[in-house]
C-alpha positions, 0 to 999 in steps of 0.5 A: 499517487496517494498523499497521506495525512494523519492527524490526532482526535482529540474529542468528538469520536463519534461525530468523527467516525458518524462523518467518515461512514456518511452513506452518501459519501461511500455508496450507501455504506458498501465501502465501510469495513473495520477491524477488531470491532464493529463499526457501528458500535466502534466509539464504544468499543474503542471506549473499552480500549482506551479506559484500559490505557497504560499511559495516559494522554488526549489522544481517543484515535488518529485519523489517517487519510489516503488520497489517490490522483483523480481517474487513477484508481477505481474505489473498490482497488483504493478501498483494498490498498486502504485495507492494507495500510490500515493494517501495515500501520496498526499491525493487527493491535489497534481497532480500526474503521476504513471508509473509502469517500467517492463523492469528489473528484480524488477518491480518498479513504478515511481510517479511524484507529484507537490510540491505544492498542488492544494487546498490551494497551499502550498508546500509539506513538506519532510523529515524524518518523512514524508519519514517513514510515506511513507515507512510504508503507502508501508509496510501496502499495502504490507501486505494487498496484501499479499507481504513480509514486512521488519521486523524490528530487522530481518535484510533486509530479508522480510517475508510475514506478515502471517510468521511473525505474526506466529512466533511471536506470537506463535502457540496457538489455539487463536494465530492460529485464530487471524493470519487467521483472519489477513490473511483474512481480506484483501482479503475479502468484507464483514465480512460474507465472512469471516466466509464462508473463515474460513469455509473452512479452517476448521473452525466450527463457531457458530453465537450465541450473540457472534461469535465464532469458533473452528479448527479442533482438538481445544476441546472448541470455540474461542470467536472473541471478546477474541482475542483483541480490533481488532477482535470484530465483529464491530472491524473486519467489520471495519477492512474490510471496 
């Protein structure tokens, strides 16, 4: 489970960005990375962005954090995941500088962006819709690495996506297949690896026009395409890409 907070910066850019790349609090800098310049020199450059600024406005940067549950993720994962909500959020047009703290009990990433982007230099809009739009994109990577995910309805404790899935749609021989294809989806390349992963698990597959696979214990085969629009072969290799 990962909690998000962004908040705008308004002043002392560079105390703020000296802050989040503190040696101490990131392995002696190893978990520091940036986008569209160096971070070293991103007050500078983020300087050069805003002067450029079509609207004008208080805003240098947002700063947005990331915070995981305690024991669940190791740094260099949360560093990676922080890594691509950087860029889900900025969209490859905003500089940025991600910083993953170590130092406490939750590892937590930092992510420093310009609040004006660098292809057409307008400012970046937050607010409530952008704010969930973040939240969710952090809740997506969660899944898809296997982390837990506040589950709405369910009060603050989070469940892994497997768990969740499992109780909410029950335990038929469908429900099973679709939660191990769920479960699967990210951690494999291709859609071939998939079925050599169900395969192990204990899945008979038969590759005729359409794939289809047996548990151990089920009676008839589970078409992949009875599942639902997602699990088409094409559906699910798309899925994968």
């Amino acid at each position: 489970m990962a909690v998000t907070k962004i908040k705008p910066i308004k002043s002392t850019l560079s105390k703020a960005l000296d802050y989040i790349q503190n040696p101490d609090k990131t392995d002696g800098k190893m978990l520091v990375s940036s986008f569209g310049c160096s971070y070293e020199t991103a007050d500078i450059e983020f300087g050069f962005t805003l002067a450029q600024a079509i609207e004008k406005g208080n805003n240098l940067a947002h700063h947005l954090i990331q915070s995981f549950e305690p024991g669940e993720v190791d740094y260099e994962k949360a560093h990676e995941i922080g890594k691509q909500l950087a860029d889900a959020v900025t969209k490859g047009q905003h500089e940025y500088v991600l910083t993953t703290h170590i130092d406490k009990g939750h590892i937590h990433n930092h992510i420093i962006f310009c609040a004006v982007n660098f292809v057409d230099y307008h400012k970046y809009n937050s607010n409530k819709r952008s704010y969930y739009g973040i939240r969710n994109m952090s809740d997506k990577l969660c899944r898809e690495n296997g982390l837990s995910v506040v589950v709405p309805g369910k009060g603050s404790k989070g469940k892994s996506y497997a768990e969740y899935q499992a109780e909410k749609v029950g335990t038929s021989w469908k429900d099973k297949l679709k939660i191990a294809v769920d479960t699967l989806i990210p951690q494999v390349a291709s859609f071939e690896e998939l079925l050599q992963r169900l395969q192990a698990a204990g899945y008979e597959i038969k590759q005729e026009k359409y794939i289809s696979c047996r548990a151990p214990g089920q009676e008839r085969f589970t078409r992949l395409k009875t599942l639902g629009a997602d699990y088409t072969e094409e559906a699910i290799k798309e899925r994968i890409a």
